[in-house]
N, CA, C and O of each residue as an XYZ file, in Angstrom:
640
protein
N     105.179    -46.020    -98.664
C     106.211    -47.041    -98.494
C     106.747    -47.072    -97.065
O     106.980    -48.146    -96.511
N     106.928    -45.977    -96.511
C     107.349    -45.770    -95.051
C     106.134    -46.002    -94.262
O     105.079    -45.380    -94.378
N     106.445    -47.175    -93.262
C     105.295    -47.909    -92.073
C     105.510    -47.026    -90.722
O     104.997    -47.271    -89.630
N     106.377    -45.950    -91.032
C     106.658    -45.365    -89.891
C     105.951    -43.551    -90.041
O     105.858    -42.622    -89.238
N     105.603    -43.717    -91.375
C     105.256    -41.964    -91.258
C     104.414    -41.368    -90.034
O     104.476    -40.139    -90.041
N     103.659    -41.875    -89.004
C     102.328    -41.575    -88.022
C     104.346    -41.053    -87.168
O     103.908    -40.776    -86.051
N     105.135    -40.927    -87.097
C     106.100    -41.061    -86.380
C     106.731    -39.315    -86.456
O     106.913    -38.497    -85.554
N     106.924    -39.235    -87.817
C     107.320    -38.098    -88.294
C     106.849    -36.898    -87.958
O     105.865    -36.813    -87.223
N     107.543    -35.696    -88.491
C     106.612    -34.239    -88.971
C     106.455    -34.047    -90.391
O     106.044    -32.989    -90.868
N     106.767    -35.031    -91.052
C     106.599    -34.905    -92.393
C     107.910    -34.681    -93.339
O     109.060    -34.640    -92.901
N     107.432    -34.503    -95.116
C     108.592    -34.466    -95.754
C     109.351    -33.333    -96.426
O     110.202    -33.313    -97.316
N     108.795    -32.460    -95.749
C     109.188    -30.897    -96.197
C     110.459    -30.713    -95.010
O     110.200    -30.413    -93.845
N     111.578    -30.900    -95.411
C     112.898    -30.562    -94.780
C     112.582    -29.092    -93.748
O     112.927    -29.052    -92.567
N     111.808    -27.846    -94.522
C     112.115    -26.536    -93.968
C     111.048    -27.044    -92.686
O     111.293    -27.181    -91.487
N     109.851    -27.248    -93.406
C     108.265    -27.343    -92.368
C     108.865    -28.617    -90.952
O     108.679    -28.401    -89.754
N     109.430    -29.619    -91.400
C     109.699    -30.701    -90.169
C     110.893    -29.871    -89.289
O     110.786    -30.146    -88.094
N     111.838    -29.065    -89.530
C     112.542    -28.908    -89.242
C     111.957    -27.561    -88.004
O     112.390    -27.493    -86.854
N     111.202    -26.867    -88.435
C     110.349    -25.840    -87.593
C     109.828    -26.647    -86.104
O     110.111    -26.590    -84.907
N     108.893    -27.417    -86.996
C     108.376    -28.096    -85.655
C     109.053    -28.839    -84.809
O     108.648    -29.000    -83.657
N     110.501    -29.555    -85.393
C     110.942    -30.318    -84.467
C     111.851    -29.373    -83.487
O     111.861    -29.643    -82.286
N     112.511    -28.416    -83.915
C     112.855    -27.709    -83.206
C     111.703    -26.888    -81.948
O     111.960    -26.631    -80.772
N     110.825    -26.712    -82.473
C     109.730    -25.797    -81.448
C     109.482    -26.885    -80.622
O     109.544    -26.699    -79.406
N     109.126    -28.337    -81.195
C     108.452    -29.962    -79.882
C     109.809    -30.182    -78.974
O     109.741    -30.451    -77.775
N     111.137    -30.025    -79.739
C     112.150    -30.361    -78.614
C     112.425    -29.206    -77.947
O     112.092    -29.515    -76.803
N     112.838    -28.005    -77.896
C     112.531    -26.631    -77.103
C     111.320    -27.388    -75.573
O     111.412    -27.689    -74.382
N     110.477    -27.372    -76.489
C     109.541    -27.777    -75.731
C     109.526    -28.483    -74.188
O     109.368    -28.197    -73.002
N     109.862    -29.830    -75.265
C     109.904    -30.993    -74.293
C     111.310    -31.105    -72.884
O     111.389    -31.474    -71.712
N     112.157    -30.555    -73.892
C     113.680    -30.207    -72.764
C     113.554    -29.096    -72.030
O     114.478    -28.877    -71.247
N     112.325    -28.035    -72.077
C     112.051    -26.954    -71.073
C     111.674    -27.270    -69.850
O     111.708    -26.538    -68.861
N     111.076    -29.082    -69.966
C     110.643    -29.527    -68.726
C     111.417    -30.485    -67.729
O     111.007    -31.081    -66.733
N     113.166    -30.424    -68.551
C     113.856    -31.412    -67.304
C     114.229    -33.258    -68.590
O     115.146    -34.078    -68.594
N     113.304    -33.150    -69.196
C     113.151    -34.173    -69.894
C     114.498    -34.625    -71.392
O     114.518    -33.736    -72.244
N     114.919    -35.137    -71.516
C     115.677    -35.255    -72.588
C     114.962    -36.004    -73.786
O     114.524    -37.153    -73.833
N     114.985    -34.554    -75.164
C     114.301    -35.089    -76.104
C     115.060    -36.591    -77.043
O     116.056    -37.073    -76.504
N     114.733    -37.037    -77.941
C     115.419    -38.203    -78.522
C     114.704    -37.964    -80.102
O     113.490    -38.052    -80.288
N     115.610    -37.678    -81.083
C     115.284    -37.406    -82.524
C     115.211    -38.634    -83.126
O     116.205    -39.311    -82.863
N     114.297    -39.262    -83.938
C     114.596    -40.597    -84.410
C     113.938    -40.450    -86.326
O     113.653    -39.403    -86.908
N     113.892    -41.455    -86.718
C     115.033    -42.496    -87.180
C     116.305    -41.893    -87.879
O     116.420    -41.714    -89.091
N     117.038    -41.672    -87.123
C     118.708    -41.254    -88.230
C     119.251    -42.200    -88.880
O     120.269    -42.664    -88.367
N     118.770    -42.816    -90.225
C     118.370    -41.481    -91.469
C     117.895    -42.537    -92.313
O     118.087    -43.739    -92.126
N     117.331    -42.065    -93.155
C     117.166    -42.828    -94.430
C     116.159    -43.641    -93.961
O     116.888    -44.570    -94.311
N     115.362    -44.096    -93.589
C     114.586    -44.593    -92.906
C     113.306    -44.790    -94.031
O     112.186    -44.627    -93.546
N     113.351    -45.025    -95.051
C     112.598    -45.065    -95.838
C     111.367    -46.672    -96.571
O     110.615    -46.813    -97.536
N     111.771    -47.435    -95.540
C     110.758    -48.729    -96.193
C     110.810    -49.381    -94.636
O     111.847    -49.323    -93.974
N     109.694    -49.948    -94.176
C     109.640    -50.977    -93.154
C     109.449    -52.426    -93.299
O     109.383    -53.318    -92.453
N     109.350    -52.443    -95.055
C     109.613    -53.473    -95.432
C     111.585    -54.340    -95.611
O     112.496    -53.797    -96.237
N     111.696    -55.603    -94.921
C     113.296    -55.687    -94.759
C     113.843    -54.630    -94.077
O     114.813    -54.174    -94.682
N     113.515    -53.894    -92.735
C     113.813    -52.815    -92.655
C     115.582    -53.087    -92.206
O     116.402    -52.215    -92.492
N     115.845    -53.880    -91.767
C     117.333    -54.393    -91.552
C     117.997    -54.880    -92.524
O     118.800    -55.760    -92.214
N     117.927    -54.601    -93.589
C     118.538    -54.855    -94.840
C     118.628    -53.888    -95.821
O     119.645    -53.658    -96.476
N     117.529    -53.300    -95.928
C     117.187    -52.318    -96.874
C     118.445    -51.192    -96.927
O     119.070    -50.749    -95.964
N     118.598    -50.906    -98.188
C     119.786    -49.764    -98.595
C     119.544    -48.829    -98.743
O     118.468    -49.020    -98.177
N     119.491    -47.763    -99.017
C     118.973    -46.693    -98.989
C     120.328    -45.775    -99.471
O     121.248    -45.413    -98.738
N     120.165    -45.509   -100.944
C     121.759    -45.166   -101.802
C     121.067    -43.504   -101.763
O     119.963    -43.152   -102.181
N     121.876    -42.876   -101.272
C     121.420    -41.442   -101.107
C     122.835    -40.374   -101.384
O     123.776    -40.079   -100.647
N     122.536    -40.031   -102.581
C     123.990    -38.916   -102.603
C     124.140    -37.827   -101.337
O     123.398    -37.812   -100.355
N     125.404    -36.805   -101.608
C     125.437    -36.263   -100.722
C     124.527    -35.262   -100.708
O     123.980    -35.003    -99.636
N     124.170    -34.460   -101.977
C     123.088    -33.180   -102.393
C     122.535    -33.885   -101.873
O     122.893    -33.531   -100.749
N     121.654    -34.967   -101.633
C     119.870    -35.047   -101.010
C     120.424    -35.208    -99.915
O     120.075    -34.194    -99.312
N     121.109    -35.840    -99.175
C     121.824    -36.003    -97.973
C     121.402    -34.810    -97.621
O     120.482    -34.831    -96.803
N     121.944    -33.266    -98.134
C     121.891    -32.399    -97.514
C     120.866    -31.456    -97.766
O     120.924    -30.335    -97.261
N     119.653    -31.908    -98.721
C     118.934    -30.617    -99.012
C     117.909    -31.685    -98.137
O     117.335    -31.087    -97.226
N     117.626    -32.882    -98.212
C     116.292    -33.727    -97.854
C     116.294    -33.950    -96.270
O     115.594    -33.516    -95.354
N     117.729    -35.086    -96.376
C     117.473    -36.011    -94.971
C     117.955    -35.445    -93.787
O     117.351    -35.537    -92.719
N     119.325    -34.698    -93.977
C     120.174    -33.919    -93.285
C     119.194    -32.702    -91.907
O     119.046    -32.632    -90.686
N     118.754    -31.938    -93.210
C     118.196    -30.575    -92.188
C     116.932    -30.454    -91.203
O     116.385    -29.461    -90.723
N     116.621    -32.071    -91.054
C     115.590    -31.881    -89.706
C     116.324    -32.183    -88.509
O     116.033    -31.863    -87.357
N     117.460    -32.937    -88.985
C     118.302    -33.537    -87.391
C     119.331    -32.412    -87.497
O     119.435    -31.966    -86.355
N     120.259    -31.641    -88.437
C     120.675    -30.650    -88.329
C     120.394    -29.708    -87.211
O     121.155    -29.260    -86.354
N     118.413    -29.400    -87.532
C     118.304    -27.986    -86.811
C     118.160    -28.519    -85.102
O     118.296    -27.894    -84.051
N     117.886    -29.696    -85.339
C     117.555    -30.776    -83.840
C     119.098    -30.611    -83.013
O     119.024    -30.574    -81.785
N     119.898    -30.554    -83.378
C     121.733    -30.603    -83.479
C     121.625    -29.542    -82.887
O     121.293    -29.536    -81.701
N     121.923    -28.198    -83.693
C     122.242    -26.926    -83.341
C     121.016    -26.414    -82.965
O     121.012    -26.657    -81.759
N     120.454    -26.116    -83.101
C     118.940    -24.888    -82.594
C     118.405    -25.538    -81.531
O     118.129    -24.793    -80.590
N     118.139    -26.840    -81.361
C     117.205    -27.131    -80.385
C     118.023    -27.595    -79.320
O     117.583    -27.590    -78.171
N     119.135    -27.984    -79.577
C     120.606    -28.702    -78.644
C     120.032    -30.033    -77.923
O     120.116    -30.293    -76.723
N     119.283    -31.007    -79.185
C     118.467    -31.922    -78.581
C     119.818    -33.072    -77.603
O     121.022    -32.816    -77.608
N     119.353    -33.959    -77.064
C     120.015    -34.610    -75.931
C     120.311    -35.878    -76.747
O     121.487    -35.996    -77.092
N     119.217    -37.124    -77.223
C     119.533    -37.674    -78.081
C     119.184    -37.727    -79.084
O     118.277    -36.940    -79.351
N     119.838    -38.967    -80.591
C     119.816    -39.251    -81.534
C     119.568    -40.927    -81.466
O     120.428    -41.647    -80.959
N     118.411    -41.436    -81.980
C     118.350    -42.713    -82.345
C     118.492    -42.926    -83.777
O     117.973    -42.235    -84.653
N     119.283    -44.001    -83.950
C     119.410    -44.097    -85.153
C     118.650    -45.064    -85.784
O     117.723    -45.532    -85.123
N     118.912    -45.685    -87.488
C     117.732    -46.671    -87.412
C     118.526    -47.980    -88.331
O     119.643    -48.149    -88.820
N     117.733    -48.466    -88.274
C     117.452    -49.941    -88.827
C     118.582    -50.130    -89.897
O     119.586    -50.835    -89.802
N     118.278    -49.525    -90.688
C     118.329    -49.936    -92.265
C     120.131    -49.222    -92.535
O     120.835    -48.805    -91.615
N     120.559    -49.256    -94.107
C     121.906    -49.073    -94.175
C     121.693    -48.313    -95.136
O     120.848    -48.395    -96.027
N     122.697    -47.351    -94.891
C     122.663    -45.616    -96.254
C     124.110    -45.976    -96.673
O     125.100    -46.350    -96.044
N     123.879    -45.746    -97.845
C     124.880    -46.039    -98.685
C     126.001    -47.409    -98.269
O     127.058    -47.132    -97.703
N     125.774    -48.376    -98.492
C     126.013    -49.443    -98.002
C     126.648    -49.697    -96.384
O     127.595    -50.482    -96.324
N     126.336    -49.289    -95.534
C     126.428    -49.413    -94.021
C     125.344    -48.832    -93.249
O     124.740    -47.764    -93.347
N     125.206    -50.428    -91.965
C     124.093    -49.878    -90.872
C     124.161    -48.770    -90.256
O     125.269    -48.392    -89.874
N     123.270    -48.161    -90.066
C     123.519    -46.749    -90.120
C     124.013    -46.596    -88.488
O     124.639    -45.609    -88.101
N     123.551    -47.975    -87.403
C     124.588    -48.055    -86.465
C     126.166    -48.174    -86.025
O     126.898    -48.152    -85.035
N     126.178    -48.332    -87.640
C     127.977    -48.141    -87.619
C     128.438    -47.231    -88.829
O     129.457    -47.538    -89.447
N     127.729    -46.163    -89.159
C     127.905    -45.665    -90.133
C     128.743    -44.094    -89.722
O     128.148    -43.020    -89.635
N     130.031    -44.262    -89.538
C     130.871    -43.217    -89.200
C     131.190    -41.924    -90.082
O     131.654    -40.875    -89.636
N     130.937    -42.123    -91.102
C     130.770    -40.765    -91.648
C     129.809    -39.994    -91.234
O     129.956    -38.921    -90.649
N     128.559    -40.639    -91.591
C     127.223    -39.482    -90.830
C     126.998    -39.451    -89.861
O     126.074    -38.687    -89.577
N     127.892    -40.510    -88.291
C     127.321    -40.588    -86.778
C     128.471    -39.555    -86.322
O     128.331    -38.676    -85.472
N     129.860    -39.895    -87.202
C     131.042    -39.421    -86.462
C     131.313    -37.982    -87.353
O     131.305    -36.883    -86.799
N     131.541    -38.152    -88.735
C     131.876    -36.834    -89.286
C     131.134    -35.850    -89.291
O     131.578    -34.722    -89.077
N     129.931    -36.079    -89.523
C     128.563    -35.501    -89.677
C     128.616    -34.472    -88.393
O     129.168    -33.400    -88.142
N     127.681    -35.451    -87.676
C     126.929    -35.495    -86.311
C     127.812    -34.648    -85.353
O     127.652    -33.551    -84.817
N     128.928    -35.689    -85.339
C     129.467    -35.256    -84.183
C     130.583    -33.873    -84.198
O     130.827    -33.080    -83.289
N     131.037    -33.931    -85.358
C     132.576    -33.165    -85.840
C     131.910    -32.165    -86.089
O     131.763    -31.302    -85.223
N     131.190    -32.015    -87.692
C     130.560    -31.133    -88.376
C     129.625    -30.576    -87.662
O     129.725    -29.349    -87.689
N     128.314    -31.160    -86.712
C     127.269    -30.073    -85.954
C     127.954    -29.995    -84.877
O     127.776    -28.903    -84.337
N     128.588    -30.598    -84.378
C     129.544    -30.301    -82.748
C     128.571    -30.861    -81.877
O     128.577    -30.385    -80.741
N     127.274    -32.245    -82.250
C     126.340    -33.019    -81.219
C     127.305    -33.652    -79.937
O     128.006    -34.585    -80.328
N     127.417    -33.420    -78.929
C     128.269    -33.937    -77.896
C     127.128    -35.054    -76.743
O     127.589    -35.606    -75.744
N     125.591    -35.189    -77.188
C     124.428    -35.701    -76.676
C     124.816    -37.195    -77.044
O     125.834    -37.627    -77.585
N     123.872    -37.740    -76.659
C     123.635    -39.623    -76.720
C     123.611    -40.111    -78.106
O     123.529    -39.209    -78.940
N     123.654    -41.113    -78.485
C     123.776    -41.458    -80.049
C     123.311    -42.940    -79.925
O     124.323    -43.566    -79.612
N     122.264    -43.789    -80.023
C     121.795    -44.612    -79.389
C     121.467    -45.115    -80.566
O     121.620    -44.416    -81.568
N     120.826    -46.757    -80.688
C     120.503    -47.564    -81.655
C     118.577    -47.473    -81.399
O     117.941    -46.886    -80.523
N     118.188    -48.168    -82.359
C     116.802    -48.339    -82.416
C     116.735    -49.849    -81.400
O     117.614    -50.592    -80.965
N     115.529    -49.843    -81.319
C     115.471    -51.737    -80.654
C     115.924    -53.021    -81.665
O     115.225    -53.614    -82.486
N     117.263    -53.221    -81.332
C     118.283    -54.585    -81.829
C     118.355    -53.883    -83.124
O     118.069    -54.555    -84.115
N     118.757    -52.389    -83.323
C     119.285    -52.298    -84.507
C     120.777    -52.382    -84.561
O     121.265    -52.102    -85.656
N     121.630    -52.722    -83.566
C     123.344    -52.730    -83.546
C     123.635    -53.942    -84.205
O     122.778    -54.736    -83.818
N     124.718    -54.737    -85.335
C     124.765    -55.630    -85.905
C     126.503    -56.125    -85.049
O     126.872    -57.286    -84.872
N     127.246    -54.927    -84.677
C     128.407    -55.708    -84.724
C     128.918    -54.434    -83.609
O     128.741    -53.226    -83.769
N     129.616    -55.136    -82.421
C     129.992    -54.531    -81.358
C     131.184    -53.432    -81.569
O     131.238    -52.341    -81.002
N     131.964    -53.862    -82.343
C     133.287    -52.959    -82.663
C     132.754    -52.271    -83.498
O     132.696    -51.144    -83.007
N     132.132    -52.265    -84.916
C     132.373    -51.628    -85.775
C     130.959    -50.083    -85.453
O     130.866    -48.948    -85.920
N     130.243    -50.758    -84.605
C     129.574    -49.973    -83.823
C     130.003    -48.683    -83.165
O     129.875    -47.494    -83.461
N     130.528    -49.307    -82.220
C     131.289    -48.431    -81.567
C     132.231    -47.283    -82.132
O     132.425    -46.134    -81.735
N     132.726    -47.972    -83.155
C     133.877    -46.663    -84.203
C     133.341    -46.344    -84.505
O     133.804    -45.218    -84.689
N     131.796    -46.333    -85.086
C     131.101    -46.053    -86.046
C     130.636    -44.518    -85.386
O     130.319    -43.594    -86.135
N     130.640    -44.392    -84.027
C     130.099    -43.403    -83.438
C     129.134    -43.720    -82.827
O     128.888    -42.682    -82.213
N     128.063    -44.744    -82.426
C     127.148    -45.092    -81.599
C     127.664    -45.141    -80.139
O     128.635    -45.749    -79.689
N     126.599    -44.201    -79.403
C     127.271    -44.516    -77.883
C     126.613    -45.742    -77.272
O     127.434    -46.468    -76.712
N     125.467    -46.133    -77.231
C     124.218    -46.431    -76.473
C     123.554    -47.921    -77.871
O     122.871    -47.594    -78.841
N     123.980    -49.441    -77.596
C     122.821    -50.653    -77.775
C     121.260    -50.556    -76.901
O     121.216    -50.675    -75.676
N     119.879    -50.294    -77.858
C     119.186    -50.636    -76.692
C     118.275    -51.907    -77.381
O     117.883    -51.910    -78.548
N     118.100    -52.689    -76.653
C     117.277    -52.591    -75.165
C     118.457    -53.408    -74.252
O     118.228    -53.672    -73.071
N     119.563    -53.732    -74.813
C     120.754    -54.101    -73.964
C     121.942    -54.561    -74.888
O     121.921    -54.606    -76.118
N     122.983    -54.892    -74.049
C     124.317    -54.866    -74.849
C     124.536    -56.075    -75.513
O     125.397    -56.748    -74.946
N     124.018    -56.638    -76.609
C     123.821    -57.967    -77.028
C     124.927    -57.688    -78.026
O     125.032    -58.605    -78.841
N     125.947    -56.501    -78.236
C     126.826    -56.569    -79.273
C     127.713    -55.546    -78.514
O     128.908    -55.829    -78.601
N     127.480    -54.601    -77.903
C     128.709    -53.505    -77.355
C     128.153    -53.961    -75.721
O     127.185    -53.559    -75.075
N     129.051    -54.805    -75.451
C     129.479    -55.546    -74.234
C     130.795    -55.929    -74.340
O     131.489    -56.015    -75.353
N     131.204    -56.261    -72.612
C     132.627    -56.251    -71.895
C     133.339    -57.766    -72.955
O     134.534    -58.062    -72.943
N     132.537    -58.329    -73.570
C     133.055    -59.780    -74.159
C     133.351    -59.186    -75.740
O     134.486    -59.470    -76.125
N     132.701    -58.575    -76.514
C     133.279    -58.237    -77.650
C     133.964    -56.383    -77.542
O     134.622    -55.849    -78.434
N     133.758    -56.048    -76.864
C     134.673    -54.518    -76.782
C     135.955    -54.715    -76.137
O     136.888    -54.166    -76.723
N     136.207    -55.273    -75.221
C     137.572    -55.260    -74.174
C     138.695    -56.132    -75.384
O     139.885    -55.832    -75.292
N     138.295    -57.160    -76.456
C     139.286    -57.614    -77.355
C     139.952    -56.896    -78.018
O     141.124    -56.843    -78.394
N     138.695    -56.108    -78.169
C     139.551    -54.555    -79.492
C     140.208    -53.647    -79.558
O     140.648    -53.091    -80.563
N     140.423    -53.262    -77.875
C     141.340    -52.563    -77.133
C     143.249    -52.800    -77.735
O     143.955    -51.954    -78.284
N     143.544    -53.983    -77.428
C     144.869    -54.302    -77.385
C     144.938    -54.559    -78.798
O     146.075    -54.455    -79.258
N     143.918    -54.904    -79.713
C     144.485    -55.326    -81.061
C     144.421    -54.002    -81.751
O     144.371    -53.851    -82.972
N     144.427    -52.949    -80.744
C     144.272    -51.929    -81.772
C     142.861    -51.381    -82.655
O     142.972    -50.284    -83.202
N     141.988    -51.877    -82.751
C     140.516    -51.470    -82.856
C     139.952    -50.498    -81.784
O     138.861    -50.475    -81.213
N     140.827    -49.865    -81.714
C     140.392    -48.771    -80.666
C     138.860    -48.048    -81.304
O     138.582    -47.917    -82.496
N     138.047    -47.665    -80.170
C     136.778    -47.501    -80.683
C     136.223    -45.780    -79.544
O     135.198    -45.336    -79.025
N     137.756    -45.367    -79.695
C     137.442    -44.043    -78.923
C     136.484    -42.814    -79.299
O     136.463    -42.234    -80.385
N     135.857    -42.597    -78.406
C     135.016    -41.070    -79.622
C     135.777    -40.896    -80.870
O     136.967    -41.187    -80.995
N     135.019    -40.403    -81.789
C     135.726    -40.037    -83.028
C     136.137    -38.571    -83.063
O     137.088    -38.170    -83.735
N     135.490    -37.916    -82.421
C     135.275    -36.136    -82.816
C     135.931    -35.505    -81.745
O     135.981    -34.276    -81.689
C-alpha cells in the first residue's frame, strides 16, 4: 500500500531504528546534516494529502514513534521532514502534539522541522503546530499570512 517503501529501512521498529541511527551517525560524521523523513504515518500514496491515518497512542509508541525517537536522541539527527497525510485527524504539518509535545518537549529535538514538497496547508496553524521550515518555498508561512497573527494574538512562538 505504501508507494514510498524503496525510501525506508523497513517495518520492524527495533531493526529500522538500528540502521537509521548507524546511516545518520554516519552521514553527520561528514559535516552534512542528516534529514529523517516521512514523520509519520505515512502509510498510502494513494490521496496522500488527505489520507487519515487514525493511530492510537500504544502503536504511536511501540510502531511509528521509535525509529524517529532513536533518530532524536541517539543519533542527534539535524532534521525532521514531515509528511503529507493527517494522523489522527490533522496534517501532520500542523500537528502539535507530535511536532511540539512529542518531538520537541518530550525528545528535547531542538534541529529543523521542515514540510515535505507543498505539504504545509495553512500558514498559522503551521507554524503553532511546530513546523519550522515550508519547502520548496513559503507559499503559506510567509511575511503576508504570519505578520497578521502576531497582534491578533495567534502567536506562533516555539512551543517547547
Amino acid at each position: 500500500m505504501n508507494g514510498r517503501n524503496f525510501e525506508y529501512f523497513g517495518e520492524d521498529p527495533f531493526l529500522a531504528s538500528r540502521i537509521a541511527v548507524a546511516y545518520i551517525k554516519g552521514v553527520q560524521s561528514q559535516g552534512v546534516s542528516a534529514t529523517v523523513k516521512h514523520f509519520l504515518g505515512n502509510n498510502s500514496e494513494f490521496d496522500r494529502h488527505n489520507t487519515d491515518s487514525i493511530i492510537d497512542e500504544r502503536t504511536l509508541r511501540e510502531i511509528y514513534l521509535p525509529v524517529f525517537e532513536a533518530a532524536v536522541k541517539e543519533a542527534h539527527v539535524g532534521a525532521i521532514m514531515d509528511s503529507y497525510n493527517l494522523v489522527n485527524g490533522q496534517h501532520m504539518s500542523q500537528n502539535k502534539y507530535l511536532l511540539n509535545d512529542v518531538v520537541k518537549k518530550e525528545w528535547g529535538f531542538d534541529g529543523l522541522i521542515m514540510s515535505d514538497w507543498s505539504a504545509t496547508y495553512d500558514g498559522v496553524a503551521t507554524a503553532n503546530g511546530g513546523q519550522d521550515l515550508e519547502m520548496p518555498s513559503g507559499l503559506y508561512m510567509n511575511r503576508k499570512n504570519l505578520l497578521p497573527a502576531i497582534p491578533t494574538g495567534q502567536s506562533f512562538r516555539r512551543q517547547y
